[in-house]
C-alpha positions, -999 to 999 in steps of 0.1 A, spaced: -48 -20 243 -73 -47 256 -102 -35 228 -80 -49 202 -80 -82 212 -117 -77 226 -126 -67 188 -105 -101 176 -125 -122 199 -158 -110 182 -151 -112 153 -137 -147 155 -176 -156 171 -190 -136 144 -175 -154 117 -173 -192 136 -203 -187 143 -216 -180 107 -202 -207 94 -217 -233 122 -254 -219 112 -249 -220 74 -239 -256 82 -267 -267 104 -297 -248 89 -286 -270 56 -274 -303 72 -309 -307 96 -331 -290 61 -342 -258 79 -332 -237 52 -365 -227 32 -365 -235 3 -385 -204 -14 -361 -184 -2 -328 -183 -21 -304 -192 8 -274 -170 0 -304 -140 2 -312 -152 37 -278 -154 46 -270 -119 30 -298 -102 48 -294 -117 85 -258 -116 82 -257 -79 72 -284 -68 100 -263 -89 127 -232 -73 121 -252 -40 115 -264 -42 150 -235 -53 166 -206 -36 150 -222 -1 144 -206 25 127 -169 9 131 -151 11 100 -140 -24 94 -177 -31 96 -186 -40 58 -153 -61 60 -162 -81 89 -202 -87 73 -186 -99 39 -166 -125 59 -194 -137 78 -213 -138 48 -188 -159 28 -184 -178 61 -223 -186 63 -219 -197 29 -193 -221 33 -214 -236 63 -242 -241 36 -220 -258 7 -206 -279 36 -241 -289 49 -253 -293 16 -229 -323 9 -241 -335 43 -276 -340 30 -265 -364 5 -265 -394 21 -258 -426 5 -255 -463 18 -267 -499 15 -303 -501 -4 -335 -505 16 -344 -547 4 -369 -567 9 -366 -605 11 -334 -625 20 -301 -605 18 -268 -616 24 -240 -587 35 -201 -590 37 -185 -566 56 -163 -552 83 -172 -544 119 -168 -510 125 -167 -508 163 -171 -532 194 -204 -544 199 -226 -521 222 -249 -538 250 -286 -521 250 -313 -537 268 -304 -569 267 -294 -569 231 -261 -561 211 -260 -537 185 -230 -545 161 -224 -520 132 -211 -533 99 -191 -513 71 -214 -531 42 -186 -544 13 -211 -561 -11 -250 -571 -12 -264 -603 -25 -305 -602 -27 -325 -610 -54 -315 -587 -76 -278 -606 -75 -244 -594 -63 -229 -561 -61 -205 -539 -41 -224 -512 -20 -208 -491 10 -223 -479 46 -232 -487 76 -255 -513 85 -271 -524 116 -276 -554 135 -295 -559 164 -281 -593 179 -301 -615 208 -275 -624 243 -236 -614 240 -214 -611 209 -175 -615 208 -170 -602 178 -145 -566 177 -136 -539 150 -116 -552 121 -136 -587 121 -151 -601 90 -183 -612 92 -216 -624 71 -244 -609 78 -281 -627 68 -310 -612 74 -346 -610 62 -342 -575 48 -324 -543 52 -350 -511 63 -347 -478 71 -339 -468 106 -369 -456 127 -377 -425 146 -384 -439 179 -364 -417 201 -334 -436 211 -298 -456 204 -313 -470 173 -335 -437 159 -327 -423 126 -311 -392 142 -283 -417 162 -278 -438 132 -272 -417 105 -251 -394 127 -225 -424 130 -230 -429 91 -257 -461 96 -280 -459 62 -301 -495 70 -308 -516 100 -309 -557 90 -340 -574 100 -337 -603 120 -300 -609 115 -276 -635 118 -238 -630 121 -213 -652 109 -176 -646 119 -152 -648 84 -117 -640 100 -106 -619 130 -99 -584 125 -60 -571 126 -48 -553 154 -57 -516 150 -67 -482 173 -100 -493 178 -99 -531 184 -73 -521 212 -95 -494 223 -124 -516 226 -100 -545 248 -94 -519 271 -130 -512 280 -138 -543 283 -108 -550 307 -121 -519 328 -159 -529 329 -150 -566 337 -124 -558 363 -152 -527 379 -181 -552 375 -168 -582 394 -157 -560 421 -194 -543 428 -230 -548 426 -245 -538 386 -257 -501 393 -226 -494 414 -209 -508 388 -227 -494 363 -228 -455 376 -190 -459 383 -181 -468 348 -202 -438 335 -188 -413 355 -153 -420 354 -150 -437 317 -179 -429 299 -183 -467 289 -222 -468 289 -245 -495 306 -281 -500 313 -296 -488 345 -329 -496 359 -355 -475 350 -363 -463 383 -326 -450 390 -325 -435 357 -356 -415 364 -344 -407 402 -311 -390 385 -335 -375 358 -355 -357 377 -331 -347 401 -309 -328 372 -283 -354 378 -285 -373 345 -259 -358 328 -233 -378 349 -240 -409 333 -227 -392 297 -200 -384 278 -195 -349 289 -170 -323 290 -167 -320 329 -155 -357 336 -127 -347 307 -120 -316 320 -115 -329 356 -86 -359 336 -67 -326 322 -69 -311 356 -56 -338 372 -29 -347 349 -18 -309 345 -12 -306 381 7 -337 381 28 -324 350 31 -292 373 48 -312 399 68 -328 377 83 -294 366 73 -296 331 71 -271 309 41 -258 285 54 -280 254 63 -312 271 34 -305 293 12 -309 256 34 -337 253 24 -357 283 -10 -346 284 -17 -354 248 -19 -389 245 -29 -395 281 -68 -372 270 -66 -387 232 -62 -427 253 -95 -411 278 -113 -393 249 -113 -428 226 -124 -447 258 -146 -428 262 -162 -429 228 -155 -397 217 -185 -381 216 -193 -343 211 -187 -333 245 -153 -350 251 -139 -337 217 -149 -304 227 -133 -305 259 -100 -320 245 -100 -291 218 -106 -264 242 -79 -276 265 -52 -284 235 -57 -248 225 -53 -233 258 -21 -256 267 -3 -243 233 -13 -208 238 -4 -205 277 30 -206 271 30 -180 249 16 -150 272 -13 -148 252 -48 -151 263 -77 -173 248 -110 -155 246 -135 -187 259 -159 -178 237 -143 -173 209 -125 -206 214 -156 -223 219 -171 -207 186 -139 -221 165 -141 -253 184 -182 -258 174 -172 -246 137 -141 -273 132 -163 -302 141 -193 -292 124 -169 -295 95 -155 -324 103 -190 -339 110 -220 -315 98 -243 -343 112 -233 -334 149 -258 -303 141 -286 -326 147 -271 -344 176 -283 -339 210 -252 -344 230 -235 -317 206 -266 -294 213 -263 -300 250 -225 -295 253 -222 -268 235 -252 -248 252 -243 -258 284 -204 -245 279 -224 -211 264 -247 -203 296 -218 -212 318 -195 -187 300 -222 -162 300 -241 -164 329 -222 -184 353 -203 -156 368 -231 -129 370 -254 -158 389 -223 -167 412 -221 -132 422 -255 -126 433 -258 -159 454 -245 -156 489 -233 -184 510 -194 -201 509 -183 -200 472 -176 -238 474 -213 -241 476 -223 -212 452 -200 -215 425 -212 -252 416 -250 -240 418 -247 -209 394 -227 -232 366 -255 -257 370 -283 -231 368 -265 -214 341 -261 -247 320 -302 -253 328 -313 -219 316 -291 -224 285 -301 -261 275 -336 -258 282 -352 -261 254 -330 -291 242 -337 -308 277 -373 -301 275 -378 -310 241 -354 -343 243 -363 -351 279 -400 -339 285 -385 -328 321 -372 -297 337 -352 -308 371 -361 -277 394 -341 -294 420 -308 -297 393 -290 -269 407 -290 -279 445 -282 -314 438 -255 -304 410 -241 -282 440 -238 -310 464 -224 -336 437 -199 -318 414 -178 -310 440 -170 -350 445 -171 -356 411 -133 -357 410 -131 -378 439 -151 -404 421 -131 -400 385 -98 -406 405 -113 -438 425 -129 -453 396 -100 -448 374 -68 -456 396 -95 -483 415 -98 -500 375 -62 -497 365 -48 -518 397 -80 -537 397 -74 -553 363 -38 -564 374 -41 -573 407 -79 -574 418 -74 -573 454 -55 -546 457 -81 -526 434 -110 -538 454 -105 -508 481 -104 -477 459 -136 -491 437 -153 -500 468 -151 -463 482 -157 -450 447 -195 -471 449 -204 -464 481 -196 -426 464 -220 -432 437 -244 -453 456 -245 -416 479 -252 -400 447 -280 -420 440 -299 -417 472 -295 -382 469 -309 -385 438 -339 -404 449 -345 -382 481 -346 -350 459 -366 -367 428 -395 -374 459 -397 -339 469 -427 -321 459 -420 -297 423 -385 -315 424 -390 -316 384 -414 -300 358 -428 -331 335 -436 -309 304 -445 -343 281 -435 -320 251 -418 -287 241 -436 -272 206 -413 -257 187 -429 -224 192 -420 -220 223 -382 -223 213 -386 -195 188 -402 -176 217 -379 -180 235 -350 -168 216 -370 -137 205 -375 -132 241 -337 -133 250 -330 -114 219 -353 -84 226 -346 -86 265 -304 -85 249 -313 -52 231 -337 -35 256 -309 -41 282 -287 -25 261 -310 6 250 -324 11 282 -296 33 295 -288 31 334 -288 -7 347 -317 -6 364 -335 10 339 -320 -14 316 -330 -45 333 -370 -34 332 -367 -21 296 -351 -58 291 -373 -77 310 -401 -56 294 -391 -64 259 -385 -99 265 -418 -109 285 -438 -87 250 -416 -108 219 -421 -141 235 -458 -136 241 -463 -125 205 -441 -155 186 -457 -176 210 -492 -163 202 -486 -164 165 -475 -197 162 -497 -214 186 -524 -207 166 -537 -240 148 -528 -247 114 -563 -252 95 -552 -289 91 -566 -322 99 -538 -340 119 -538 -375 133 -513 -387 155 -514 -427 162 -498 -428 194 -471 -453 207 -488 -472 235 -469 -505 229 -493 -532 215 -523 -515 211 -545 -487 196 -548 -454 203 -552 -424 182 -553 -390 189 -569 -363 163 -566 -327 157 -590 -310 140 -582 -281 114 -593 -256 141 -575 -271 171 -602 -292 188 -588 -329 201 -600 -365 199 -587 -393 218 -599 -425 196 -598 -454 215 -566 -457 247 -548 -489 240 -543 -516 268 -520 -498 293 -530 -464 313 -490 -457 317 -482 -459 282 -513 -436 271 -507 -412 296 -470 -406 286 -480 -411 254 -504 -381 252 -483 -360 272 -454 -362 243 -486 -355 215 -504 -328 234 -490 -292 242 -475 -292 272 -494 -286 305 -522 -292 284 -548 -312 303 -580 -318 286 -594 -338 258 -627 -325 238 -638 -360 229 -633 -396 234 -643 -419 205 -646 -458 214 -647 -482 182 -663 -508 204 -656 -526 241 -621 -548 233 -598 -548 261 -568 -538 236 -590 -506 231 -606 -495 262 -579 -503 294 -555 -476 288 -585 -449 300 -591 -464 337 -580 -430 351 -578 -411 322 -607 -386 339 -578 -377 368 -552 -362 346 -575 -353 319 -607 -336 317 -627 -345 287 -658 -330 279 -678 -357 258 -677 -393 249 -689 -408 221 -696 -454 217 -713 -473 196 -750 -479 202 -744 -518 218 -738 -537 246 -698 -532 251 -696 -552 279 -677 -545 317 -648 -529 306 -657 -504 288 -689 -495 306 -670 -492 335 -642 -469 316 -677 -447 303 -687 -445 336 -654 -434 349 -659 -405 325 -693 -399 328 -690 -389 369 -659 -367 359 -683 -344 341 -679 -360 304 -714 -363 285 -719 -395 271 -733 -398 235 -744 -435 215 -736 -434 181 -755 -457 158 -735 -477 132 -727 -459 100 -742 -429 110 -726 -395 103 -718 -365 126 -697 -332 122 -681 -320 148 -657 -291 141 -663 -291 107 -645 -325 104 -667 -357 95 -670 -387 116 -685 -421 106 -683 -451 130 -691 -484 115 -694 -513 139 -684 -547 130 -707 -578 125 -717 -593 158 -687 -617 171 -693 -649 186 -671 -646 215 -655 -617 230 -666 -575 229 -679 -558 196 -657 -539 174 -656 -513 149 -640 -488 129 -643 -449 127 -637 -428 100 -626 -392 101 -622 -370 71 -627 -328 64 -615 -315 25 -575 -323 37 -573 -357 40 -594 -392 56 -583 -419 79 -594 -449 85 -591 -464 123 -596 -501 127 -596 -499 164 -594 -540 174 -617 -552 141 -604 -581 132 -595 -595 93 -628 -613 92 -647 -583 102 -628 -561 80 -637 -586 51 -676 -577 60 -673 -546 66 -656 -540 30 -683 -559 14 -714 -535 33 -694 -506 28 -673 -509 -8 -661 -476 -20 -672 -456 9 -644 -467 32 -617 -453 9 -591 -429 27 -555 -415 27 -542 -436 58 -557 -474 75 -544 -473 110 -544 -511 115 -555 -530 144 -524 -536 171 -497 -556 149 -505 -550 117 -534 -577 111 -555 -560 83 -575 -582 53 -561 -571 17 -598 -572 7 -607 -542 33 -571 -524 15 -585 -529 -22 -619 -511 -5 -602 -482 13 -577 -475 -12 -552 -460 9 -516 -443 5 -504 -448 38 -507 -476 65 -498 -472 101 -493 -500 126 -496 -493 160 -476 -523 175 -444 -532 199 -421 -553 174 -420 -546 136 -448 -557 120 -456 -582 91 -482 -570 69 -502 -601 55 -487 -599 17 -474 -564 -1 -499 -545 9 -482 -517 -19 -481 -488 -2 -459 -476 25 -459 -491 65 -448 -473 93 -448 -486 127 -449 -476 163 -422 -504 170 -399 -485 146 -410 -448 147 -432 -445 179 -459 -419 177 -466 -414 140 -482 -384 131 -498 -373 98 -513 -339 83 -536 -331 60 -533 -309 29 -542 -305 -5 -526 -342 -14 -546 -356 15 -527 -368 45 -489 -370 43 -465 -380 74 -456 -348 93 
């Protein structure tokens, strides 16, 4: 009797979970193109179900609906791609439309998204749609529903710059074009609607919680018990980072799994029954969810617990992870653009390794079960999410599950002060003052904690970067060790043949795709206001040119570029002694080894003499090159040309790098006046694919009619202004952080 259901269960995953990879193989563009995608589809499908279902005789039926599941998941994804909004203009705009939610303090600005109505540019007046954004300076009052007028001096394309405004954020909230330098003007209030009142609440909660306790009391509370998101400093946030903690501060399914709890016991008492029990708890999680925000992780959670409150009554019992599968697949549809979202990723992994591995680690730890229980559902949530942590992240918290075993267990606690502490709070502030004051001493615990455990020695793994390789070798890893558990026979047996099989399929995807490309890459990295540039060479050899102004900056900066635990540079390339270019190495040569060094043949003055010392008695061998003489090193060709002699202030130059895929063209710190001169020595020889400016963007147009080049990068902290059109297309560090480019048979393109 129990296989029946057992069998409905997996098929529902087979099927849900067809459809949710169609969908996000074709909403993120991993779908090859060469390959026909229905083929694809057709094959893997067949040889899953092949595998898992064997022989059984409903087999073929079950492949055919995963197929024309997986199918569906592509035609839905496909629409996804399509994308639309408000054009990318340069030049004065104008922009009428509605604001779409409250506005949203980051960093000491507001970001205020606006449903666009109608444009007016130079091209004259017309009615567009989308989402714009605007990046306000101080406090806004505006809410959702207002009118406004929004001037700017352009609409661009969001960036890629990791973070609240990246590309990835944006367009999953349906944001096609971020104004630059806006101005808001107020038309008429908005109605009352959902969302206006939605947005009064929260600020009645984070006005009545802040006057009540310090800001990161105040701060952490609101995070953990309402999900309404502030600004913590940097060193806390890198305390709860490292300490596998940082996941309280987000939306996630455990704080809105805790409010069900809560409020299902209390309907309990209450004597309720299953369907007025879904009638009380209903609006009370939709009211939490929407304060909240409603991201991934909360809709999840509400889902999964609607399900199981309609189906409890009934007898019947809800197969987790087929619920979970059917919950992923509905708001994929809903939303394909969660695909790419790294909350969604996060929540939906982490639910995966806790219904798969939580109880097998639980049972295997000894101790009290209120201690091991919370330790194997964190370290099943870390083994699942790891390479969206590490990739997202650049940490792995070692000390995540010990701290997550201490801390979950008074997460309720703190949901119930913060919550009950807000509601009486924002009628009677006195009489809330109590239960939020015990509810920040709670979190101010949680915080020490944080900080004590972060300081421990191995407390977190700093990876800098996860390739993608070692994603793919690690599912073929946990796919062969799957199958050589379940081929091996006895358990024991089982678990070597596993183990065996795992350890061998990971080392040989990770093998064949670490190998180097045979392409020329350059990667100009985000050190804030400066230049630095790292280069790859077709057969895998790296070049640091130049190390901006700040050691911090380059240091995380090269640890997101290079492979991780990757810890040595084959070359350092100065373009001459300017501060701007040569700071960022004092200390390079103690987290680094680098083998040579190569500077202009000149007096580069203290800085940088000291910085080629530096290197020198770490082991590196120093080399002078001569101005505008060439050298091949790894069959790539370098060429530095050193500006004329300034008047005040350290020499500077340019390098160029080029092998049969593509050329760039590094200014280092040359300024427009040198770049004028050195256009007029050097004419058509300077001509490449890509001119990585000097920091901010301050290149001549006489040195871009010389070099020719398709692409221009600009290694600076705020967006840049080009003198003039410089006619080919500008990214930033401001906008995109680290940039990096490829070479190929069209020269270099943006990677």
């Amino acid at each position: 009797m129990s296989s029946r259901p057992a069998g409905a269960a997996t098929s529902t995953v087979l099927v849900a979970g067809a459809f949710a990879t169609g969908l996000s193989l074709c909403a993120v563009g991993a779908v090859p193109a060469a390959v026909p995608p229905m083929t694809a589809l057709a094959g893997g499908g067949a040889g899953a179900v092949g595998a898992l279902q064997g022989a059984r005789r409903h087999g073929w039926t079950l492949a055919a609906a995963a197929l024309l599941a997986a199918t569906l998941g592509v035609l839905r994804g496909s629409v996804a791609t399509a994308g639309g909004g408000p054009p990318v203009a340069s030049g004065m705009v104008a922009l009428t439309g509605t604001v779409r939610d409250a506005p949203v303090a980051h960093r000491g600005e507001v970001l205020v998204t606006v449903d666009a109505e109608r444009l007016a540019d130079a091209g004259g007046d017309r009615r567009v749609a989308g989402g714009v954004l605007a990046v306000l300076r101080g406090r806004s009052d505006l809410g959702p529903g207002d009118r406004v007028r929004v001037e700017a001096a352009g609409l661009r394309p969001p960036g890629e710059r990791p973070g609240a405004t990246s590309a990835a954020a944006l367009q999953r909230d349906g944001i096609a074009a971020v104004a630059v330098s806006p101005r808001l003007v107020r038309l008429a209030t908005g109605p009352p609607r959902p969302a206006r009142v939605l947005a009064a609440v929260r600020g009645r909660i984070a006005a009545a919680v802040g006057a009540a306790l310090p800001p990161v009391a105040a701060t952490l509370l609101l995070e953990i018990s309402f999900g309404i998101h502030g600004t913590l400093p940097a060193d806390v946030a890198a305390a709860l980072r490292d300490a596998g903690l940082i996941h309280l501060v987000a939306t996630s399914g455990l704080k809105v799994a805790i409010v069900i709890g809560l409020l299902t016991r209390v309907a309990t008492l209450m004597g309720a029954g299953p369907r007025r029990r879904l009638l009380l708890l209903g609006p009370a999680v939709a009211a939490y969810v929407g304060i909240a925000g409603g991201g991934a992780a909360a809709m999840r959670s509400a889902l999964m617990a609607g399900v199981s409150l309609l189906t409890r009554g009934s007898g019947r019992r809800v197969e987790p992870l087929a619920l979970l599968a059917v919950t992923a697949a509905v708001l994929l549809a809903v939303e394909p653009r969660l695909s790419a979202d790294v909350g969604f990723q996060l929540s939906f992994l982490g639910t995966l390794g806790i219904l798969l591995l939580a109880g097998p680690i639980a049972a295997r730890v000894p101790g009290p079960r209120w201690l091991a229980e919370p330790f194997a559902v964190t370290l099943a949530a870390q083994l699942a999410t790891v390479p969206v942590m590490a990739s997202t992240f650049g940490v792995l918290s070692l000390a995540g599950p010990l701290a997550n075993a201490v801390v979950i267990p008074a997460v309720p606690a703190v949901v119930v002060l913060g919550g009950a502490g807000a509601a009486v709070a924002a009628a009677a502030p006195a009489l809330g003052w109590p239960l939020l004051a015990a509810g920040g001493l709670m979190v101010t615990a949680i915080v020490e904690l944080a900080r004590v455990l972060a300081a421990c020695p191995l407390a977190a793994l700093h990876l800098g970067a996860w390739p993608r390789a070692w994603t793919w070798a690690l599912l073929a890893g946990l796919g062969a060790g799957a199958l050589g558990v379940r081929l091996g026979g006895d358990a024991r047996r089982g678990v070597v043949v596993g183990a065996a099989a795992a350890v061998a399929a990971a080392a040989a995807v990770l093998l064949l795709l670490s190998r180097p490309d045979g392409r020329l890459h350059v990667t100009v990295l985000d050190t804030g206001g400066s230049a630095a540039t790292l280069v790859r060479t077709a057969d895998g050899a790296t070049a640091l040119v130049d190390g901006g102004s700040d050691p911090l900056r380059l240091t995380a900066a090269l640890g997101r570029a290079l492979p991780p635990l990757t810890r040595g540079l084959d070359l350092v390339v100065l373009t001459g002694g300017d501060r701007s270019t040569v700071a960022g190495l004092s200390g390079l040569a103690t987290g680094y080894r680098v083998d040579a060094v190569v500077a202009p043949d000149a007096a580069l003055g203290p800085g940088a003499s000291g910085v080629i010392g530096e290197l020198r008695s770490a082991g590196a061998a120093v080399v002078r090159a001569p101005s505008g003489r060439t050298w091949m090193w790894h069959a790539t060709r370098w060429r530095l040309l050193l500006g004329p002699p300034p008047d005040t202030g350290q020499p500077a130059g340019a390098l160029q790098v080029a092998d049969p895929g593509g050329a760039a063209l590094i200014l280092g710190a040359l300024a427009p006046p040198g770049q004028e001169e050195l256009a007029g020595a050097q004419g058509g020889s300077l001509v490449s694919d890509l001119v990585v400016t000097p920091a901010r963007g301050a290149v001549a147009p006489v040195l871009l009619a010389a070099a020719r080049p398709r692409l221009l990068a600009v290694p600076s902290a705020r967006a840049p202004r080009p003198p003039g059109d410089p006619g080919v297309p500008v990214r930033s560090t401001a906008l995109d952080g680290s940039l990096e480019y490829a070479g190929g048979p069209a020269g270099l393109q943006p990677a």
